[in-house]
N, C-alpha and C positions, 0 to 999 in steps of 0.2 A: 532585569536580565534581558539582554537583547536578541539572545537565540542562535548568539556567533560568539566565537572569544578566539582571542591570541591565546597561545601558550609560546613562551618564550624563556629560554635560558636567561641568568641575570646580565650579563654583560650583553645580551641584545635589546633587552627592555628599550631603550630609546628608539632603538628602529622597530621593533612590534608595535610600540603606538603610532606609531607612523601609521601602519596598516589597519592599528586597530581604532584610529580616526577618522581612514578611509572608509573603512566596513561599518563605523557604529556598531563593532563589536565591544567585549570586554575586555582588559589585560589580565592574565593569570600569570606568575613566575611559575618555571618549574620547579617540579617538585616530586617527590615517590608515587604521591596516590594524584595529582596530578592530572591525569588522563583520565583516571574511575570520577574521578570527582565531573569533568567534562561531560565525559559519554552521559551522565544519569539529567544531566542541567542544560546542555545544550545541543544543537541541529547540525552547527557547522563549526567543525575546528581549523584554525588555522596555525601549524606548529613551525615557529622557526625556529628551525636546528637541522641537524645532521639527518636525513632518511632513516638511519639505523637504529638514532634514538627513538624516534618517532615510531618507528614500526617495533620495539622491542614493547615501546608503554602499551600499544596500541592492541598490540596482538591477542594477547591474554583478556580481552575487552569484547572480543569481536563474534556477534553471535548471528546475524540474519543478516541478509544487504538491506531490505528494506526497511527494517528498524537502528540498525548503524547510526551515528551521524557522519554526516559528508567532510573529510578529515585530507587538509589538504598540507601539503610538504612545502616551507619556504625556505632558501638556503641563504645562509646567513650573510651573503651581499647582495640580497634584495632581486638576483638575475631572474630565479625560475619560480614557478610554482607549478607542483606535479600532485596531482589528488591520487592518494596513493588507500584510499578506500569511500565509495559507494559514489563512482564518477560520473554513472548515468544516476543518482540519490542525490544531485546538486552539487559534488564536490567540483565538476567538470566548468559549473556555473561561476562556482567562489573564485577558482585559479580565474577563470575570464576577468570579473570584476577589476582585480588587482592589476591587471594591465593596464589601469588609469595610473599608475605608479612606475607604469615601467617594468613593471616586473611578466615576463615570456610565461606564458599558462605551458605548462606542457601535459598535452591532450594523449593517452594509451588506448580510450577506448576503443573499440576495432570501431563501429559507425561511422563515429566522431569522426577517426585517424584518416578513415576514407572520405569525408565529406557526406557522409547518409547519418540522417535520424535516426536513432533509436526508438523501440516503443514507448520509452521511459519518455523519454522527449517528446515523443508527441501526446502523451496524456497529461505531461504538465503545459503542454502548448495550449491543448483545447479543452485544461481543468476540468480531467478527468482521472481518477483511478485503475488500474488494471486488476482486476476483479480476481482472472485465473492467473495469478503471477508464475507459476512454473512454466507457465509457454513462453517467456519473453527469448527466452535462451532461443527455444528453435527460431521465432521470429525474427529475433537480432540477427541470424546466422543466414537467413532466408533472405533478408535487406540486404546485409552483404553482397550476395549471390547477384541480385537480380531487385528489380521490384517489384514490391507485396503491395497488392491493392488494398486497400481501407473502405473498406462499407460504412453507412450511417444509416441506422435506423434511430426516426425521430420519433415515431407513434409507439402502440402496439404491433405488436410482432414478435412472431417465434426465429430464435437463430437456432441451429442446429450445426455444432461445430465441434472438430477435433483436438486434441492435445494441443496442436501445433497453432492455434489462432488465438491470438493477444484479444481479449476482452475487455473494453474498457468503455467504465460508464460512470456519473457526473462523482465527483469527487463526496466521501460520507465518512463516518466514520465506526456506523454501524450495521449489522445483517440481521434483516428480519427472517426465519426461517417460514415455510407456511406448510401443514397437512391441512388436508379438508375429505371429506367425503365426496363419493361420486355427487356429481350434479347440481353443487351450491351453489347458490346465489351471490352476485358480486354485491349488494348492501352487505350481509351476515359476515365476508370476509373482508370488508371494508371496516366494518363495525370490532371486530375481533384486532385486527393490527390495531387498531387507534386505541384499543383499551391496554392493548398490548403494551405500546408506546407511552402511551399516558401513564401506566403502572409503576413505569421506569425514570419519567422524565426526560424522552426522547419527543423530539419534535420529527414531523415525516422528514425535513431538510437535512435534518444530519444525515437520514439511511444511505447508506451506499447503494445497497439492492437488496430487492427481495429476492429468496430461492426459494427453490420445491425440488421433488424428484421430476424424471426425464416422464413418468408413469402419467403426470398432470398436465403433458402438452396440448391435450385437447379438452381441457374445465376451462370452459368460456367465462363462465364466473368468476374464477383465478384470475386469467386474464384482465377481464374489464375493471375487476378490482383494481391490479394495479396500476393498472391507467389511470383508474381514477384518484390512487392517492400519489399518482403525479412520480413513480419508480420505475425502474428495470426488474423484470423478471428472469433468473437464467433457473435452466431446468440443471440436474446432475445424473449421470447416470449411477444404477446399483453402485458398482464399484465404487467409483469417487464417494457416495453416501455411505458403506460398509465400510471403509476406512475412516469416518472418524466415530469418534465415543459419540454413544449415546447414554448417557448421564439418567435419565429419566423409561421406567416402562416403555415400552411402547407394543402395538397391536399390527405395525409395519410387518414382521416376521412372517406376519401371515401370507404376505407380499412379498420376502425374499431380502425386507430390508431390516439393517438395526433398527432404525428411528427414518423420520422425515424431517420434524420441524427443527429440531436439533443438531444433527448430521448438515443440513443444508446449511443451516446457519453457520457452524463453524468451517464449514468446505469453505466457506467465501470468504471468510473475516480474516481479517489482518492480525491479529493479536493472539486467534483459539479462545478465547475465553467466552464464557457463556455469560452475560450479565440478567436472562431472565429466562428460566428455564422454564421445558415445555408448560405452556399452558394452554386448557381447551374450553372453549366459546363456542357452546352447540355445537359445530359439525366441523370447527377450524380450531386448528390445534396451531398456538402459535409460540416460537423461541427467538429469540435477540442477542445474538454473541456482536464482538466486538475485533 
């Protein structure tokens, strides 16, 4: 499985392998389930036929942008191709490709359409993730306008930032959440994530980021922790953490919050699910969603 496929009515089969020898994708005929079967198997579709068909299979399919696959429209004499879902999610990429065929990408994105970046685009440029995915919207909207400065921090460091700022940090695929006690030590909460990790069969490399509440921006310990297991720290305020489940006890309450390790962990994760719930090492309480 190459992680791209044709989908193609029978009478265009010859010209979808065309495409689909260009892509080292696969060929699929159509067919009723079709599309279900696509969405669960593969990243990028490329559907020759009609817009209409394609977005009828499609629609009933279509549950996040960031989890979508990138599902791109070819019309059946080879002229356009229009990504007609998740266009800054690679679709925008796939129609490009195909213009080694001749075949005209046609770009809707607003960024793109104008010649500006996306924040999507720039975190797949400089392979990275965008952590707080609900701000891409004001941000995209912000590029439009005008231009938006991009900071880098390389070390530690605290960022301290609103709804409206794109976060994005080295690409992962998991969130380690972190509580600790006033005044710990960065070994004990060095030594707690890596047990953490280990428990699960998580290596530091795959984590996206560690979280905590906004309450631990000054545990030095916290900090030099995750410097030194080589991550990003983003803090979250009450709110953001009181919006999601806390699955597990917790002693936060006393503090205004449902949970810490938990809460944090899923505020960042891609997916919500908890793959290792709270657990406590002395004085560091630690959880890992995905």
């Amino acid at each position: 499985m190459t992680g791209t496929v044709v989908i193609a009515l029978e009478r265009f089969l010859p010209k979808a392998r065309r495409l689909a020898d260009a892509l080292g994708a696969d060929l699929l005929p159509y067919g009723p389930e079709v599309f279900r079967t696509a969405f669960s198997a593969y990243d990028r579709i490329v559907a020759l036929m009609s817009a209409g068909i394609a977005v009828r299979g499609i629609a009933p399919l279509l549950s996040d942008k960031w989890r979508d696959p990138a599902v791109v429209v070819v019309g059946p004499d080879l002229r356009y191709a229009v990504p007609v879902v998740g266009g800054h999610h690679g679709a925008n990429d796939l129609a490009r490709e195909l213009a080694a065929l001749g075949v005209t990408p046609v770009i809707t994105t607003a960024t793109e359409a104008c010649g500006r970046e996306s924040v999507e685009g720039i975190a797949t440029r400089t392979g990275c993730d965008v952590v707080n995915r609900s701000s891409t919207r004001a941000v995209n909207a912000a590029i439009l306008d005008g231009d938006v400065p991009l900071y880098t921090v390389t070390g530690t460091g605290i960022v301290v930032a609103g709804p409206g700022v794109a976060l994005l940090v080295r690409k992962g695929e998991y969130v380690v959440g972190l509580g600790c006690r006033k005044g710990v030590g960065a070994p004990e909460v060095v030594e707690a994530a890596r047990r953490a990790l280990e428990a699960v069969g998580i290596t530091e490399s795959e984590v996206l980021v560690y979280a905590t509440t906004a309450k631990k921006r000054h545990e030095t310990g916290l900090l030099e922790a995750v410097a030194e297991l080589g991550g990003n720290l983003v803090f979250f305020d009450d709110e953001t953490l009181n919006a999601e489940a806390a699955p597990s006890p917790s002693r936060a309450d006393l503090i205004g919050l449902s949970g810490v390790a938990e809460p944090a962990a899923l505020a960042a994760s891609k997916r919500k699910e908890l793959v290792l719930a709270k657990q406590t090492y002395g004085s560091v309480t630690v959880a890992i969603a995905r």
